[in-house]
Backbone bond lengths (Angstrom), bond angles and torsions (degrees), N, CA, C in turn:
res aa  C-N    CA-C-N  psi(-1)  N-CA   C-N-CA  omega(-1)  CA-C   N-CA-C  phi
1 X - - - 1.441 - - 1.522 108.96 -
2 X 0.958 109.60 128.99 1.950 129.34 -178.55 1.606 102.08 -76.50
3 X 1.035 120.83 141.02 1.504 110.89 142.08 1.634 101.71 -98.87
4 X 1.247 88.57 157.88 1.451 116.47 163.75 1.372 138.66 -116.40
5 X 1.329 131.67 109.33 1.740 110.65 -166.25 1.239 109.59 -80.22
6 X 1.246 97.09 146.82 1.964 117.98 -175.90 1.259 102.28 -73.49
7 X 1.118 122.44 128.61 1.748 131.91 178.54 2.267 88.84 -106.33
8 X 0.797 108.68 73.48 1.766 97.54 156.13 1.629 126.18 -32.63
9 X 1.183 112.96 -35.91 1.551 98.04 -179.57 1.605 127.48 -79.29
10 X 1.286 94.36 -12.00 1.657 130.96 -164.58 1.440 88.12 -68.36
11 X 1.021 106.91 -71.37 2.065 125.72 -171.50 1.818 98.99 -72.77
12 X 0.896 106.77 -45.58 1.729 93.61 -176.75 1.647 126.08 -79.99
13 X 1.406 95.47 -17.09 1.846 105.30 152.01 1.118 89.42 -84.49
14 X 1.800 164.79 -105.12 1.160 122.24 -123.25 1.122 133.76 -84.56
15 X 1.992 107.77 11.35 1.649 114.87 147.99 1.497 114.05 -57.14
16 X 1.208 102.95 -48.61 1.866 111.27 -151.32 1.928 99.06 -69.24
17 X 1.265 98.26 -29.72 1.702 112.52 166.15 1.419 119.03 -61.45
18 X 1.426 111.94 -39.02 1.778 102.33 176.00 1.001 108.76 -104.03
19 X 1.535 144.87 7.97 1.677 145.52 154.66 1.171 119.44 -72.67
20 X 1.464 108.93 -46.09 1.343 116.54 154.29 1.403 131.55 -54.27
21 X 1.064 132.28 -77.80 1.829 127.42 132.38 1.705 104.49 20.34
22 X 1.449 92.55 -74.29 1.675 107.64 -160.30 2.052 98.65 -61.35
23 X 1.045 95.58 -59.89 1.453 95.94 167.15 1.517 132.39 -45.04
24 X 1.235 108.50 -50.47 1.569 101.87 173.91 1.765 111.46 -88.78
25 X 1.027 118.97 -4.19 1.549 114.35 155.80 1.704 112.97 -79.33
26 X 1.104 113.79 -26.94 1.893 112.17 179.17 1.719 95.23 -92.65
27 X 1.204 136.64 -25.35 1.697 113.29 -173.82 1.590 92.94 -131.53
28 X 1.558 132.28 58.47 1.208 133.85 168.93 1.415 104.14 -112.43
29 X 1.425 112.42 143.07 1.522 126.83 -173.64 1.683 111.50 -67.73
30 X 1.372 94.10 28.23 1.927 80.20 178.55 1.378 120.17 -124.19
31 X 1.125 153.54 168.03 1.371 138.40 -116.72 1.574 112.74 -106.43
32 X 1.230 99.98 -0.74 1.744 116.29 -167.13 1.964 91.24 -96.45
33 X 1.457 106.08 -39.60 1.423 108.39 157.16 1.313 153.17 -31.28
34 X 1.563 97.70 -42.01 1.271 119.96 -175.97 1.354 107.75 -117.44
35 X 1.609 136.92 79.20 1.176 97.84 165.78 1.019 136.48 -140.44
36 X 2.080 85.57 35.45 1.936 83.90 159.14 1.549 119.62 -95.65
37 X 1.019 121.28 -13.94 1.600 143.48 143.80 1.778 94.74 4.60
38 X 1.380 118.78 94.58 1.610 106.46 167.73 1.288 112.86 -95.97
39 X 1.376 142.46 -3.08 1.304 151.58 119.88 1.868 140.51 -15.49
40 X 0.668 98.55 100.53 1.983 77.45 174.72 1.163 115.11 -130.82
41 X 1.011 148.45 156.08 1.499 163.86 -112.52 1.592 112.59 -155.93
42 X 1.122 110.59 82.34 1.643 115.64 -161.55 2.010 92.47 -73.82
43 X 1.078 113.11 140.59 1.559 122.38 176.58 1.532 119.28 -70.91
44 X 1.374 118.03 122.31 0.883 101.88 167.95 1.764 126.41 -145.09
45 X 1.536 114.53 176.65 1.824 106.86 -163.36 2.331 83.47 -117.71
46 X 1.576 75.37 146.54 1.902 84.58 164.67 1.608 96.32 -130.30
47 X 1.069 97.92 148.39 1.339 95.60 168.95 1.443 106.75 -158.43
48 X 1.608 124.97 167.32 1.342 126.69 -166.08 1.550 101.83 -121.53
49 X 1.472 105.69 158.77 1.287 113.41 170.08 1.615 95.73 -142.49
50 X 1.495 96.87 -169.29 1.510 111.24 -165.49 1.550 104.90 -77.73
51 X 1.308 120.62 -2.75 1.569 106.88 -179.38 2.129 96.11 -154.07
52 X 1.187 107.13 16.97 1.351 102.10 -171.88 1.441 118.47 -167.34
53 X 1.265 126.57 136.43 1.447 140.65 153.78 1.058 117.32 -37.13
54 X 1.429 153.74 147.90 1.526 141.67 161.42 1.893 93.65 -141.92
55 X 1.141 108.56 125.93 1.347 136.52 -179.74 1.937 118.25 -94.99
56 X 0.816 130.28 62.60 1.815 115.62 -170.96 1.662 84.40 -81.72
57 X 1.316 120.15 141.28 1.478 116.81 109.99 1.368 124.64 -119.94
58 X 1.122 119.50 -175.33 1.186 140.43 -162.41 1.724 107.01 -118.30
59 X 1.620 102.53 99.82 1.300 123.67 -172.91 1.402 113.62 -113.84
60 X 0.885 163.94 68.15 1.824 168.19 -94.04 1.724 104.06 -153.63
61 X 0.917 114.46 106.70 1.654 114.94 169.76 1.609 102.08 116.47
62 X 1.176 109.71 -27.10 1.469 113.92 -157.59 1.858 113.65 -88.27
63 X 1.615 120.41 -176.65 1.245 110.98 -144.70 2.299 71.90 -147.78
64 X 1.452 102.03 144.46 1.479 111.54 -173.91 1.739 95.75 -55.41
65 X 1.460 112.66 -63.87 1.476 125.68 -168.79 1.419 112.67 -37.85
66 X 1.797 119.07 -16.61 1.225 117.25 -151.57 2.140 99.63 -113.62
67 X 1.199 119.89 9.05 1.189 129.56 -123.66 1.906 85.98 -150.47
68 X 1.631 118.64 113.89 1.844 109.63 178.47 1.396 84.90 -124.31
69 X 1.563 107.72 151.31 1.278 110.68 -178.80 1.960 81.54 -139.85
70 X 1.659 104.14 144.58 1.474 110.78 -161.98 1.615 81.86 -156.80
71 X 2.091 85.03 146.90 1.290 99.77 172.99 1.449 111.07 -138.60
72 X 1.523 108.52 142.51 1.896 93.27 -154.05 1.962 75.52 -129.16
73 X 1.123 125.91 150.78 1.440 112.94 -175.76 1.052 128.98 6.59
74 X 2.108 135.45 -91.99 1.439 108.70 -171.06 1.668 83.63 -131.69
75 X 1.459 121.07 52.04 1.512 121.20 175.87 1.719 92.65 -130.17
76 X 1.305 108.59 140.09 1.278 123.28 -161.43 1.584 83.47 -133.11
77 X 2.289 112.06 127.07 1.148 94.24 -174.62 1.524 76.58 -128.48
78 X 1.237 112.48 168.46 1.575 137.34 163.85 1.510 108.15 -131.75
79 X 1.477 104.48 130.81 1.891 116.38 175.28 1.468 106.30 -143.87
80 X 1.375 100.19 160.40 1.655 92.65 165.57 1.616 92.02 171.45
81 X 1.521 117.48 -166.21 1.246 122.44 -172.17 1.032 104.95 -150.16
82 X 1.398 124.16 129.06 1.879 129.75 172.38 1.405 98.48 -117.28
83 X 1.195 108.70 129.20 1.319 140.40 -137.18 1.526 102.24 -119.56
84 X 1.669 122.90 112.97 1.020 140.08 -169.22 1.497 106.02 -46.57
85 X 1.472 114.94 136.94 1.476 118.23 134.69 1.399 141.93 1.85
86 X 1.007 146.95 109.70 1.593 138.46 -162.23 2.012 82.73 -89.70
87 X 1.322 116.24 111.62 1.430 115.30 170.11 1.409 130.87 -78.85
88 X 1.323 122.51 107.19 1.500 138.12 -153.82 1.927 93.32 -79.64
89 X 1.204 106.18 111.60 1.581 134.08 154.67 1.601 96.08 -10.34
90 X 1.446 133.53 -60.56 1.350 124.90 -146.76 1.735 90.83 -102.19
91 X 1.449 134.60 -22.52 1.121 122.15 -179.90 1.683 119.00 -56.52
92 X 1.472 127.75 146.61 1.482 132.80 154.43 1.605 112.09 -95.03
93 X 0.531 146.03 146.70 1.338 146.37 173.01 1.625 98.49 -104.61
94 X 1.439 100.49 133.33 1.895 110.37 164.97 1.248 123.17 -116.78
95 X 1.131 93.04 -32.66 2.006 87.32 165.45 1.441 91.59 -161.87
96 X 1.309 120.07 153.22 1.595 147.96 -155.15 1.720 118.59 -137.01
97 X 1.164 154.83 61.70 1.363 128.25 162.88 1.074 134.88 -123.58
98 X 1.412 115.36 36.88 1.226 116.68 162.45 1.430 109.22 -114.40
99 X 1.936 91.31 135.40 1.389 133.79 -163.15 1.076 121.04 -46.76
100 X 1.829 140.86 161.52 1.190 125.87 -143.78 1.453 91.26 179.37
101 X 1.592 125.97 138.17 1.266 108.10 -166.46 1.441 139.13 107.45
102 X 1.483 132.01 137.00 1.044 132.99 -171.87 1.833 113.13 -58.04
103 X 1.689 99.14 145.72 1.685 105.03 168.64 1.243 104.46 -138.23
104 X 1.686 89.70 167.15 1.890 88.56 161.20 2.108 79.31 -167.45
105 X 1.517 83.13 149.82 1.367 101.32 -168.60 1.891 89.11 -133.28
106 X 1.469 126.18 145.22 1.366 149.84 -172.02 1.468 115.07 -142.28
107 X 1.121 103.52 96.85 1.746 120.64 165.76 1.036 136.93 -73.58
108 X 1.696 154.27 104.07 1.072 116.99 -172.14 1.413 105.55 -88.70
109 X 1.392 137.77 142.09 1.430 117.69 151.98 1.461 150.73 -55.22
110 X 1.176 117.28 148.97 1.186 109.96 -170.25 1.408 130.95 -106.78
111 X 1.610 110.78 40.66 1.327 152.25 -133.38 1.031 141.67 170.78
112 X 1.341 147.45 114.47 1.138 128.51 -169.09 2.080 105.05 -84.74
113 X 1.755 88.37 149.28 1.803 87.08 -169.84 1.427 88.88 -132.47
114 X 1.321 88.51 -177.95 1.945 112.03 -164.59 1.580 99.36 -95.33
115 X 0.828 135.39 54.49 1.685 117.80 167.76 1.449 136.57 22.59
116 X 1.713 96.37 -51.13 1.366 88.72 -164.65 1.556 85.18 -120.43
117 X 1.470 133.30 51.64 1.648 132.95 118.48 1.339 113.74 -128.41
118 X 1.010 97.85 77.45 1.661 116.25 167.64 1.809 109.26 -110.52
119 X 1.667 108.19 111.70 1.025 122.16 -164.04 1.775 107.11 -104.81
120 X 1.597 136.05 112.38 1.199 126.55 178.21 1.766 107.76 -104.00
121 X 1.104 117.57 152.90 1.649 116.08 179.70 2.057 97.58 -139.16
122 X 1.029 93.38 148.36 1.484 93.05 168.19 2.069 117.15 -134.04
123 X 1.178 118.08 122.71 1.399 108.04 -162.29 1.949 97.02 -154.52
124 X 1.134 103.69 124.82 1.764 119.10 -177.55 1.419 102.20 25.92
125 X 1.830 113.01 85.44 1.259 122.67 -171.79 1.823 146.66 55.07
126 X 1.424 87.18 -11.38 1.724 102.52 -166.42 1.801 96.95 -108.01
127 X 1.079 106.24 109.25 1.701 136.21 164.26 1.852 99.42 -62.72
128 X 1.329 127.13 119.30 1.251 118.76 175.80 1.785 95.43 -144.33
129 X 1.724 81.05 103.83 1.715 93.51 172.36 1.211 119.10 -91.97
130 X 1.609 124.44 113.31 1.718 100.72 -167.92 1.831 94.75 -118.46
131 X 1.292 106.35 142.52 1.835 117.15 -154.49 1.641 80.40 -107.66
132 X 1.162 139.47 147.83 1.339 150.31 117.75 1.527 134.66 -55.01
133 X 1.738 111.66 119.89 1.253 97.54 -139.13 1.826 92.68 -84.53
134 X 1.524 126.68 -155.14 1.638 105.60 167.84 1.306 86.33 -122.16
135 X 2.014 96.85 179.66 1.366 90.09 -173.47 1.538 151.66 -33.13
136 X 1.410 71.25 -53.40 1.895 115.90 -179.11 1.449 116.27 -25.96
137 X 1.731 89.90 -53.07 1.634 119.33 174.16 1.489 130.24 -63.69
138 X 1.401 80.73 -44.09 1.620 74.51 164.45 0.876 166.04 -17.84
139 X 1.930 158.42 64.35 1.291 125.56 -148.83 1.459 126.96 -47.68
140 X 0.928 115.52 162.46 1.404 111.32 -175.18 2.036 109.86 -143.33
141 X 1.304 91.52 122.23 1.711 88.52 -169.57 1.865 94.00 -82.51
142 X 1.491 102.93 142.28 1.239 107.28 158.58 1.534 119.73 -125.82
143 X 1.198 132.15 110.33 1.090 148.49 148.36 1.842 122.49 -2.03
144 X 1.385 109.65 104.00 1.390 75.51 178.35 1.518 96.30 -115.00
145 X 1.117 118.79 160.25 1.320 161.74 -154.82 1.570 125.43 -94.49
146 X 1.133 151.60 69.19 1.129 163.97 -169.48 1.822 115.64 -50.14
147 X 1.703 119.69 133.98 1.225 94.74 -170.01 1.190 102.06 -133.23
């Protein structure tokens, strides 16, 4: 029988390696993470143009009728509810994560817009709210002038 000398740092880095591990698999932002979370957070892009707001999110499964999009001064909200699965008696389920459940997502703008041309479209999951900005907002090119 050998002895062997105990190196401690050897073993306590490859503790501090699987706690850590263990930790960012229990508080990591990904969906296996969360799942008592009855909420979900549909994704979404804003982006600006020269006369308008453009809103995408990313709505997948869902139906226009089911889906309110509201504008209260310069906060732009989207809510709605996608509505569980009817669960078939003979199915098992083995693994599960896609989302289920009421949302609502709140934008502020980054612009002032016109209220009453606010245009929504809905087409293969993607919600695209586009706000009209007002004059005011506008960019505005100015010329400069040579002397």
């Amino acid at each position: 029988m050998n002895l062997v000398p105990w190196k401690s740092t050897r073993e306590l880095t490859s503790m501090r390696r699987e706690m850590e591990r263990l930790w960012d698999r229990f508080f990591s932002e990904t969906h296996l993470a969360n799942p008592f979370l009855e909420e979900w957070q549909p994704k979404a892009d804003i982006t600006e143009t020269k006369d308008a707001i453009v809103v995408k999110a990313e709505l997948p499964g869902m139906e226009p009728k089911d889906i309110d999009v509201t504008i209260s001064g310069d906060i732009l909200t989207i809510k709605g509810e996608k509505e569980k699965e009817e669960e078939k008696k003979i199915e098992k389920y083995h693994y599960t994560e896609r989302y289920r459940g009421s949302f609502e997502r709140s934008f502020r703008m980054p612009a002032e817009i016109q209220p009453d041309k606010i245009e929504a479209s809905f087409d293969k999951g993607i919600l695209t709210v586009t706000l009209a900005k007002t004059a005011e907002a506008r960019v505005k090119e100015i010329k400069v002038e040579v002397k």
